[in-house]
N, C-alpha and C positions, 0 to 999 in steps of 0.2 A: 343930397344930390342937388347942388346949386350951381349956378354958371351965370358969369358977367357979360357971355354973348347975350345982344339982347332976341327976342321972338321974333320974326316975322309977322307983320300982319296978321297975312291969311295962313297962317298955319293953323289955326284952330286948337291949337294948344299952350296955354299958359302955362307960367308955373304953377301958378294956383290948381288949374283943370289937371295938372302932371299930380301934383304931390298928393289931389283927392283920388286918381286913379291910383299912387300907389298905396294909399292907406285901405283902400277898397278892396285891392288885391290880393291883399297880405292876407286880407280875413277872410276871403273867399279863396284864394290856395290853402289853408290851411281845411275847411271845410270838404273840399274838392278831393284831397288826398286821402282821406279815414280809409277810403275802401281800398286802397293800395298801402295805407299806413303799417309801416313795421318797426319794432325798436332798434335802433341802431347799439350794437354792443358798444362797451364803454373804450373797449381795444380799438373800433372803429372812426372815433370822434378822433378831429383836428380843430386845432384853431384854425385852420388856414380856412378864410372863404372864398381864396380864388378861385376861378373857372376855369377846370383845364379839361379839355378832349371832350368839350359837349359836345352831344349831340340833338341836332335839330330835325325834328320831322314836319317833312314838307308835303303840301296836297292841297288840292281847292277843298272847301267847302263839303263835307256831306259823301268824300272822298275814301272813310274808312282812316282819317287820321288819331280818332281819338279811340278807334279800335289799338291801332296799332301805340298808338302812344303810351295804352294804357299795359300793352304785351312790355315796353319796352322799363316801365315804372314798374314791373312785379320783379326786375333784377336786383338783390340784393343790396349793390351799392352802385345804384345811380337813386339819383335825388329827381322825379318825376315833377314838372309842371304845368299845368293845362292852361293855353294862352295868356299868357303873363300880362294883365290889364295895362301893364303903362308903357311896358317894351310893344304892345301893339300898339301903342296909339303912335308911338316915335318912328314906327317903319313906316307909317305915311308922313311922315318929316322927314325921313330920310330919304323916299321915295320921291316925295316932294321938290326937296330941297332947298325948305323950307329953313331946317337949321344943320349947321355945319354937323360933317362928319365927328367931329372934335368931339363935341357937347354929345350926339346921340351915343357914341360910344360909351362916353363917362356914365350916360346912363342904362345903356344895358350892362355894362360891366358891376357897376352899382345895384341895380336891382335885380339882378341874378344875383348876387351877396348878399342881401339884404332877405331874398327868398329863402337861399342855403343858410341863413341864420335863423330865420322866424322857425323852421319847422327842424334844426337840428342837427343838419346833415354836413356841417364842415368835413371835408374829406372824401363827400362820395360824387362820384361821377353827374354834374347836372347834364339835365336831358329836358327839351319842354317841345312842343307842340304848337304850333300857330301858323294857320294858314298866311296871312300878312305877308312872313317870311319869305315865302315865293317870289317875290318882287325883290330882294336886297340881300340877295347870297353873296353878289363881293362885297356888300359893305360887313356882312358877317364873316366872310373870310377874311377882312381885311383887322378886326377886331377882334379874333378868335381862328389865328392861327391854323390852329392846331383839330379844330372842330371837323366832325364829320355830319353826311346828311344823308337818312331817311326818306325815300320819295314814294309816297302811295298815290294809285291814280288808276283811275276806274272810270268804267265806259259811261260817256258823256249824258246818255240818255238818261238813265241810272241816278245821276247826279241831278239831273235838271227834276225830275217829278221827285225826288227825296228833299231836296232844296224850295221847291217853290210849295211844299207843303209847310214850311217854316215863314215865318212872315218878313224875316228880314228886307226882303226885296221886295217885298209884296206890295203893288200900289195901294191898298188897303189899309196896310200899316202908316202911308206917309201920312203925316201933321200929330198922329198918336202923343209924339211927345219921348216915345220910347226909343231907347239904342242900345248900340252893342257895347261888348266888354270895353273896346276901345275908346268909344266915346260917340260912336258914327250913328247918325238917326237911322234907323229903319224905315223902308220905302223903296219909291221908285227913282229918286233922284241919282244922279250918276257920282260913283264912287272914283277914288285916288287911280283908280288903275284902267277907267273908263276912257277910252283912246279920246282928246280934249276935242275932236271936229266932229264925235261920234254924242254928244251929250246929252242932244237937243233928244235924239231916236234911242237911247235908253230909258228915256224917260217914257217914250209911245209904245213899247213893244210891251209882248205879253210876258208876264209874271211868268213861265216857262221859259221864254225866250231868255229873259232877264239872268236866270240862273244858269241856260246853258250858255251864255256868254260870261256869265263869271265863270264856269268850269273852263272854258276855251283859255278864257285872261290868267286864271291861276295855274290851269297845265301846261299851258305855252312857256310861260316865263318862267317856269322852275325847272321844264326837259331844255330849256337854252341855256340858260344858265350855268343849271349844275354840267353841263358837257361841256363849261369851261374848266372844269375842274380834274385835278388827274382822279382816273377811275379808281383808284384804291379809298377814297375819301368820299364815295358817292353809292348807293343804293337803290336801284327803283325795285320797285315792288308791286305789281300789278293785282288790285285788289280782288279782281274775280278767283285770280292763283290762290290767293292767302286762304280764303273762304272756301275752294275746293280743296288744297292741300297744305293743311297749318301746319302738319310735322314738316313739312318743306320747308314752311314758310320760316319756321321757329330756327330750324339747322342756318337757312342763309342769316337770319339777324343775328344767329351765334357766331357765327363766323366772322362777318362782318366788324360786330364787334367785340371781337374777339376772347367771349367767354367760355371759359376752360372749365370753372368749375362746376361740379354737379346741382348744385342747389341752384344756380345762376337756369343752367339747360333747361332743370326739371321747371323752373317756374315759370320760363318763355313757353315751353311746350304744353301745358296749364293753362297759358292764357290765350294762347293762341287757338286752344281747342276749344276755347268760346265762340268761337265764329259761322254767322250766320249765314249759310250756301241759301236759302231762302232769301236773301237781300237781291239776287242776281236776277236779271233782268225783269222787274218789274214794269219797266217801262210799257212792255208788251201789251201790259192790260190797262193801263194807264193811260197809255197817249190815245188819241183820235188822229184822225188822217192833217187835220186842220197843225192840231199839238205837235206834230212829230216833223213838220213840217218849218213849224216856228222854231223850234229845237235844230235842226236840220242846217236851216238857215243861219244862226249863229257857229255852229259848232261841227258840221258836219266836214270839213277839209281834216280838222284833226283827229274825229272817230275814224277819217280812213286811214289815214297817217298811224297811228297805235293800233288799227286790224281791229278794230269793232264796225264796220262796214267796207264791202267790197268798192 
C-alpha cells in the first residue's frame, strides 16, 4: 500500500508510522480473533479479497461496541475485526484532511484485503468495529458503497465513569509515553475530534468530564450522520435495550442483516445472551453531586435528547 501523494506535515502519519501500524495489526488481529475463531470450510474459501456489504459498527467509547461486535463475529461468514490499527489511525487523516480521499481509501480497501487474507476468510462477509468511524461515514459511504452500519449508544453517564476508569483520557496518563491502537498518546491533551476553539478547556476539565465529552463527540456525529443515510442501510441499537432484551436484540441484527439461516440465528442468540444487565446504571453509585455535575455539563443536552433525562 504505497502512494506518490506526498504527507502533510501535521498529519502525524508517515508511511513508515502507516506500514509499522499495519504490521502490528496483522498480529494483533489474528491474536484478537481465537475466541471467535472458526474453520472456514474448504466449499467456503474464495480467492476474491474484495470487500463487499461490510459492515461497520459504530458507538463512542465504552459504548457496548465490542459487546456487539463481537455478537456480530460469531456469524458464520462474516470475517470479524477489532479496530483495525492502521485504518484508525487514517480516519483522523481523513477526518483531518490531512490526506486526499484518494490515498485514504487505497488504504482501507487495502488493508481490509490484506486482513481478509492474513486470517483466511476470502469470501466471507468483513465486518470491524472502531469507534474513529463515527466521524467519516460518508467518506465510508463513499468508499464502500454498498456497506451497512451498526450504531450502539448508551446512556451518557454510564459511559463517562466506565471510560474514565480507563486511562486514555486520563491526565495522569499524559507524558507516560503510552498510546492507542491508532497511534494517539494517552492523556489530557485534546484529540482530532475536539472542537479547535474548545482545546485550551479539554485540556482543564476533569477526567469524567473529559470522557463524557467524548461520549457527546462520538454520539453526536454518528446519530447526524448516519440520518443522512436512507434507513434500510442504518441500525441504532440502544445498549441499555440489548442488555435487558438480547433475544430482541439478536432477532433485529438478524433481520437487519439479513440472516436466514439457522446456525447464523442460533449463534447471534448465543452471544447476545452474554450480556451484562449489571452494566446499567452504574453511574448511580459512582458519581458525586460535584461528578455528575461535570458530566452534566459536557453532555447533558444530548442525555435529554436520547431520554436518559427528563
Amino acid at each position: 500500500m504505497t502512494s506518490n501523494t506526498p504527507l502533510a506535515p501535521h498529519s502525524g502519519l508517515s508511511a513508515a508510522k502507516a506500514a509499522k501500524l499495519a504490521a502490528a495489526g496483522l498480529v494483533a488481529d489474528r491474536k484478537e480473533r481465537r475466541e471467535l475463531e472458526r474453520p472456514v470450510p474448504a466449499a467456503g474459501r474464495k480467492l476474491s479479497l474484495r470487500v463487499e456489504r461490510p459492515i461497520f459498527i459504530l458507538g463512542a467509547p465504552r459504548s457496548g461496541t465490542t459487546f456487539l461486535g463481537s455478537c456480530v463475529g460469531a456469524l458464520p461468514d462474516v470475517s470479524y475485526h477489532f479496530e483495525p490499527r492502521l485504518t484508525k489511525a487514517v480516519a483522523r487523516c481523513v477526518y483531518e484532511g490531512s490526506w486526499t480521499r484518494q490515498r485514504a481509501s487505497r488504504y482501507f480497501r487495502g488493508y481490509y484485503g490484506a486482513l481478509l487474507a492474513a486470517s483466511g476468510h476470502g469470501g466471507l462477509r468483513f465486518a470491524e468495529k472502531d469507534p474513529e468511524n463515527c466521524f467519516i461515514v460518508p467518506f465510508l459511504t463513499e468508499v464502500f458503497p454498498d456497506a451497512v452500519f451498526l450504531h450502539v449508544y448508551r446512556d451518557g453517564r454510564d459511559v463517562a465513569v466506565s471510560h474514565a476508569e480507563q486511562p486514555w483520557l486520563n491526565a495522569a496518563s499524559t507524558g507516560t509515553g503510552k498510546s492507542g491502537r491508532g497511534g494517539t498518546p494517552w492523556g489530557a491533551a485534546p484529540r482530532f475530534w475536539v472542537e479547535p476553539e474548545r482545546h485550551e478547556e479539554f485540556s482543564r476539565v476533569s477526567d469524567l468530564a473529559r470522557s463524557a465529552w467524548m461520549w457527546r463527540r462520538f454520539t453526536g456525529s454518528a446519530l447526524a450522520q448516519l440520518a443522512e443515510l436512507p434507513a434500510e442501510r442504518v441500525r441504532h441499537l440502544r445498549y441499555e435495550d440489548i442488555v435487558s432484551r438480547p433475544a430482541e436484540a439478536a432477532a433485529v441484527v438478524a433481520e437487519f442483516l439479513q440472516v436466514t439461516d439457522p446456525a447464523g440465528r442460533q449463534a447471534l442468540d448465543a452471544r447476545f445472551n452474554r450480556a451484562r444487565p449489571d452494566s446499567v446504571g452504574r453511574w448511580r453509585s459512582r458519581l458525586s453531586g460535584t461528578d455528575l455535575s461535570d458530566v452534566l455539563a459536557q453532555a447533558g443536552p444530548l442525555l435529554t435528547e436520547l431520554g436518559y433525562t427528563a
